[in-house]
N, C-alpha and C positions, 0 to 999 in steps of 0.2 A: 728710388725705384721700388716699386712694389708688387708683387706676386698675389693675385687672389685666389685659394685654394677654394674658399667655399663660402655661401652668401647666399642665404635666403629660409623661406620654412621648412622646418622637416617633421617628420614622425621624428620619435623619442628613439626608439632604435635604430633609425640612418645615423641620430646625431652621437647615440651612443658610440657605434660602430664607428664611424669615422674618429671620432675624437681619439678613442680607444689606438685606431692604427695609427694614427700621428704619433701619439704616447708612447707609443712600443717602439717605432721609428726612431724616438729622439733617444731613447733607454739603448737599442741594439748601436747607437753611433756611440753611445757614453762607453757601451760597456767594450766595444770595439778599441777606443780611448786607452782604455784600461789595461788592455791584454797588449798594446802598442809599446805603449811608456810605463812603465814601472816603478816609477819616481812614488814614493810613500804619500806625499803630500796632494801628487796629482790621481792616485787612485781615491783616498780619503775624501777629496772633493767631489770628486766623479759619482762613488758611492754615495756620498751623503745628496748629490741629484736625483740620482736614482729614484732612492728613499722618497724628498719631496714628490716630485712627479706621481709613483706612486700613490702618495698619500690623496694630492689633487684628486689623481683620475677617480679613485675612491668616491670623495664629495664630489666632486663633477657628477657621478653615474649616480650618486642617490638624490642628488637636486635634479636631475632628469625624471630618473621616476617617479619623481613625485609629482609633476608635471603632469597632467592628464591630455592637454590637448599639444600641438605640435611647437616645437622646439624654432627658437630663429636663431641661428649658427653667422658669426662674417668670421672669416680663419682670413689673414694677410700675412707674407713675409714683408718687410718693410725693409729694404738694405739701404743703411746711408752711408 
């Protein structure tokens, strides 16, 4: 089964912004995670997601802007 969030051209700023909320979405469930279970090993993981994520969104948004004309986004959840 699969879930289409988003699919098609955009301006560099929708695709930013969008991406951006997904990002932050998936980071406030991690750090929700976090504050849950307190297991050392499962916050170390958790954190070190974070971090990546982070790091993506980063090169995500300067490959965007470097992009002069409009962005093509497909975002899917895919559950099997």
């Amino acid at each position: 089964m699969t879930i289409q969030l988003m699919e098609g051209q955009f301006s560099a700023n929708e695709a930013i912004d969008f991406i951006t909320k997904m990002v932050q979405i998936k980071i406030k469930f991690l750090e929700d995670k976090i504050n849950a279970h307190a297991s050392e090993e499962g916050i170390k993981m958790r954190e070190s997601r974070i971090k990546q994520l982070q790091k993506e969104l980063f090169e995500v948004r300067n490959f965007i802007d470097a992009i002069t004309k409009g962005v093509k986004v497909n975002a899917m959840i895919s559950i099997d």
